[in-house]
C-alpha positions in Angstrom: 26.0 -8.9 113.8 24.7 -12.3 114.1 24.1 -15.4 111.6 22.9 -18.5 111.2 24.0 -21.8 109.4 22.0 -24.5 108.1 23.2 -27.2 105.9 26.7 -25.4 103.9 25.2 -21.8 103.6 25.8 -18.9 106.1 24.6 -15.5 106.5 26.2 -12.6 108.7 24.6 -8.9 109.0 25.6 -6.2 110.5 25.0 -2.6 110.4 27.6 0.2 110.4 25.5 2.9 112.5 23.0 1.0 114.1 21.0 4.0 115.0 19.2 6.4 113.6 16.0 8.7 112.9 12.9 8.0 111.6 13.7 9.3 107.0 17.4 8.2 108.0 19.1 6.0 106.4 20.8 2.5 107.4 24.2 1.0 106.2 24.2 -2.5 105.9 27.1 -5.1 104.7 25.6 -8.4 104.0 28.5 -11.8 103.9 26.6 -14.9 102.1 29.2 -17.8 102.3 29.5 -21.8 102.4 27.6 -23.7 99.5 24.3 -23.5 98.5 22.3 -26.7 98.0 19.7 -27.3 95.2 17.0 -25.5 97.7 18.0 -22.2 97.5 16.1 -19.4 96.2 17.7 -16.4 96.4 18.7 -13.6 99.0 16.6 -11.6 100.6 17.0 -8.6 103.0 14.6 -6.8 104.8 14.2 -3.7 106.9 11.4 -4.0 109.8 10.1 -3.3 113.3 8.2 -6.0 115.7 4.9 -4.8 117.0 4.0 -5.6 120.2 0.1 -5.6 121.0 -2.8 -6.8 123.4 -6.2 -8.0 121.9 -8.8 -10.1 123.6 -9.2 -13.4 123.1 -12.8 -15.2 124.2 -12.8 -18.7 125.6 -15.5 -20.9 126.6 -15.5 -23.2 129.3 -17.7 -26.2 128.3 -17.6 -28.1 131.4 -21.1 -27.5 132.3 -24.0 -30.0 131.9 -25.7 -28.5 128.9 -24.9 -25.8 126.6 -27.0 -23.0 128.3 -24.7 -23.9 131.5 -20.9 -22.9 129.1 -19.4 -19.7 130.3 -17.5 -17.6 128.7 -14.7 -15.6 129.6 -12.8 -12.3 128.1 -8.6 -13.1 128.0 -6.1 -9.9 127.1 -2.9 -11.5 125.3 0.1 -10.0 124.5 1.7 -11.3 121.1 3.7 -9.5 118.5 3.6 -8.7 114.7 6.6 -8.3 112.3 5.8 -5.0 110.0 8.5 -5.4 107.1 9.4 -1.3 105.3 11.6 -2.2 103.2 12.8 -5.5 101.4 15.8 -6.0 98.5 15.4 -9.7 96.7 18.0 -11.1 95.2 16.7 -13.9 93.4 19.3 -16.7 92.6 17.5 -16.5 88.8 18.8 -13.1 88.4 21.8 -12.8 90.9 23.8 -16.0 90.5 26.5 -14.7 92.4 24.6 -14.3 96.0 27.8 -15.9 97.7 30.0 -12.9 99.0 29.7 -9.6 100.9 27.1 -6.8 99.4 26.5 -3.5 100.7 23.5 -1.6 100.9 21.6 1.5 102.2 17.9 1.1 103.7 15.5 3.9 104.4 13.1 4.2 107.5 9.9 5.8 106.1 9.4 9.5 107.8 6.0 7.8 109.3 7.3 5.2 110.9 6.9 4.5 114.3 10.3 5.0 116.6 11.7 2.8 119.0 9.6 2.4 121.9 11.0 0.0 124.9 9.3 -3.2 124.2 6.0 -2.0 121.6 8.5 -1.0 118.9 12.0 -3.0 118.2 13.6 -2.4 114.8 15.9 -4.8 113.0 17.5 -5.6 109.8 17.1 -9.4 108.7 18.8 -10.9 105.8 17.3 -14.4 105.0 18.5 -17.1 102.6 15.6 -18.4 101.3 15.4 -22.6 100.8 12.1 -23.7 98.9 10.1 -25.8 101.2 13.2 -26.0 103.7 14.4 -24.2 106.4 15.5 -20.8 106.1 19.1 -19.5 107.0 18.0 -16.1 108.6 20.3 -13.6 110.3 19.1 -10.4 112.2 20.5 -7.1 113.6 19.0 -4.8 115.8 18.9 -1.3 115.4 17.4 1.8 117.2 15.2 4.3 115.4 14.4 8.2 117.3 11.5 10.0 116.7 12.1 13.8 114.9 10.4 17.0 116.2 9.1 17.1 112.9 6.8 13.8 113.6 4.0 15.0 115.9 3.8 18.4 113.7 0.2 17.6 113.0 -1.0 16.2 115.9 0.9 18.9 117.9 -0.2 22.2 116.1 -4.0 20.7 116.8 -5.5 23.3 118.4 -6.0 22.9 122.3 -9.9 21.7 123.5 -10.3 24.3 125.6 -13.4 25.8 128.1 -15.0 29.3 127.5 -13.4 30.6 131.0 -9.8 28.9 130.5 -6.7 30.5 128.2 -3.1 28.0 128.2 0.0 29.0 127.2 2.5 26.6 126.7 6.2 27.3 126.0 6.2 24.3 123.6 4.6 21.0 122.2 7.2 19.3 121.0 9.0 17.8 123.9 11.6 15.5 124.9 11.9 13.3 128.0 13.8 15.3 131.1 12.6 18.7 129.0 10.4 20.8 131.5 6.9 22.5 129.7 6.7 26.0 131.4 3.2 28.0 130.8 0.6 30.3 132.1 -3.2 29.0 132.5 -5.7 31.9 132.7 -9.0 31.8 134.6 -11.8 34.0 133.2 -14.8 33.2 134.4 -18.4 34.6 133.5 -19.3 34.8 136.9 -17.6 34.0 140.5 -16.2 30.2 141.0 -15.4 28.7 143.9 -12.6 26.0 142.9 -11.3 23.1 145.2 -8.1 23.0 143.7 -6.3 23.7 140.4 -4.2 21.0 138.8 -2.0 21.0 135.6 -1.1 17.4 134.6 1.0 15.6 131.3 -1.0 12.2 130.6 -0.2 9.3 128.3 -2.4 7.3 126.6 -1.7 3.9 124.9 -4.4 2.7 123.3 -4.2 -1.2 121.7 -6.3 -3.9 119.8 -10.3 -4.3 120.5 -10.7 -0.9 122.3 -8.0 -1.9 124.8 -6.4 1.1 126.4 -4.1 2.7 129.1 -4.5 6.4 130.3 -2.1 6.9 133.0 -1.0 10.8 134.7 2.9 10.6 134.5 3.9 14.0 135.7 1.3 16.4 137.7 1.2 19.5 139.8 -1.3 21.8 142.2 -0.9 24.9 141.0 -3.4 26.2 143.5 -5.3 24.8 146.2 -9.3 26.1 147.5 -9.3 29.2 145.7 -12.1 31.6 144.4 -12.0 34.1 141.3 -14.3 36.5 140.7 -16.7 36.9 137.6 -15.2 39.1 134.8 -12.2 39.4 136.2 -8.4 36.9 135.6 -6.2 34.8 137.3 -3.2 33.7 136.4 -1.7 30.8 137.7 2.1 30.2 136.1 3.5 26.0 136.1 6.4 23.8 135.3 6.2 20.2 134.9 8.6 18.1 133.6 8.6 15.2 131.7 9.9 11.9 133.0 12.8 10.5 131.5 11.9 7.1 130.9 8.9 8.4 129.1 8.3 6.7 125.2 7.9 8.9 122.3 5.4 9.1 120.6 4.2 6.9 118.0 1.4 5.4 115.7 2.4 1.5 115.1 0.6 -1.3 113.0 -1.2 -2.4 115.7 -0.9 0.3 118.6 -0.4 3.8 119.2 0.6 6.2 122.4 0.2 9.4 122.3 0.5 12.4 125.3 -1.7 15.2 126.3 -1.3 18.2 128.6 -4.2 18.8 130.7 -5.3 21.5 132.8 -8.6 21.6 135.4 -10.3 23.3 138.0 -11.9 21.2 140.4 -15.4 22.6 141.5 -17.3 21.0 144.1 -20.6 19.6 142.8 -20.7 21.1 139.7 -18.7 20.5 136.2 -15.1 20.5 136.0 -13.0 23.9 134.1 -10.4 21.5 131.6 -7.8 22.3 129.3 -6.4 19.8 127.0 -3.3 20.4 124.3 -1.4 17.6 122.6 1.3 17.1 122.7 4.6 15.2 120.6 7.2 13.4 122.6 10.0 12.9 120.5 13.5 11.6 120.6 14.7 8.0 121.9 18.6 6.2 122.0 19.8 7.2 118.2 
């Protein structure tokens, strides 16, 4: 709960549960109370989650002698963006009465991002609005987890696999600390000579103005120098687990990560055997 005064009016929210899933609901008890002056507008609440992002910003140095001589330079920034789901108005025209406690339900939409460590923070924010004033504003935070059910799609994609490779995988939909168990199957056409054989979960975060992350956060040798013959298989069984501070998954106003598992054959000199699969991380604090 938290609130803010300014001039006689206050607001106070808080939030019953403040956790829960993304298509779950929220319950919310707003407290309006002190006068209102002539300023004010109504009552307004809103359900939303602050974006955090990197874009590049270009800045020129014009100390030179001429123009040919400026330089210019590429800067990444960090800054943030507040992406509002869900708003109830209570304008004072229609809802006289403002001053008291109200309670209501709010509804994260089944396609919204989850929680995710400083990207993706959720709140509730109940704002009394003054015309051409200051606001009296009040916020809560919450904490929204991902659903199994949110990476179906992109999880039942099929994998991007070479000719001479099969993967199993015992599932696609994981959580952080849950261990993906499989089998990945050499076939070749004809005898290769490999330098090793890795199976590895990657994450890749991928921001404003093509600026991305791709970073291996779990991995594993499954074999070192080995050699397979043409026509026939090899099996090679793995575990990996993912770590637990790993984020979920998620698709946000203005960024997205998302997680792969990848499997390869290393060949000296020649092109790389690989094996990719999506996959959904789910879950979070709710």
């Amino acid at each position: 709960m938290s609130s803010s005064p300014s001039g006689g009016a206050r607001v106070t929210v808080s939030v019953t549960e403040p956790s829960t899933v993304t298509g779950g609901s929220l319950d919310v008890t707003v407290v309006v109370s002190g006068e209102l002056d002539d300023k004010v507008r109504g009552l307004r609440l809103e359900l939303l989650y602050v974006n955090e992002y990197r874009y590049e910003r270009r800045e020129t140095d014009h100390s030179g002698s001429s123009s040919n001589s400026n330089t210019t330079r590429t800067i990444v920034e960090t800054t943030t963006e507040d992406v509002v789901v869900q708003t109830i108005d209570y304008p004072l025209e229609t809802t006289p009465a403002i001053i008291g406690e109200r309670s209501v339900q709010l509804w994260v939409p089944e396609d919204a991002p989850p929680t995710a460590g400083q990207l993706v923070r959720w709140k509730v924010r109940a704002v009394i609005d003054r015309k051409l004033a200051g606001d009296v504003e009040a916020e809560a935070r919450v904490v929204v987890a991902s659903t199994r059910e949110n990476g179906a799609a992109r999880a039942a994609t099929a994998p991007d696999v070479d000719d001479q490779l099969e993967i199993t995988l015992s599932d696609r939909h994981v959580r952080p600390g849950d261990t993906v168990s499989g089998v990945l199957v050499v076939k070749p056409g004809k005898t290769v000579k490999f330098t090793d054989v890795r199976v590895e979960i990657q994450s890749h975060r991928r921001d404003q103005d093509g600026l991305h992350d791709d970073e291996t956060i779990a991995g594993l040798a499954v074999s070192g120098k080995t050699e397979v013959e043409g026509g026939s298989r090899q099996e090679f069984p793995f575990e990996l687990t993912v770590p637990l501070d790993a984020m979920p998954s998620f698709t946000a106003s203005r960024n997205e990560v998302h997680y792969d598992f990848v499997a390869s054959g290393a060949r000296r000199l020649r092109t790389d055997y690989n094996a990719t699969a999506p996959l959904h991380v789910y879950g979070g604090d709710a």
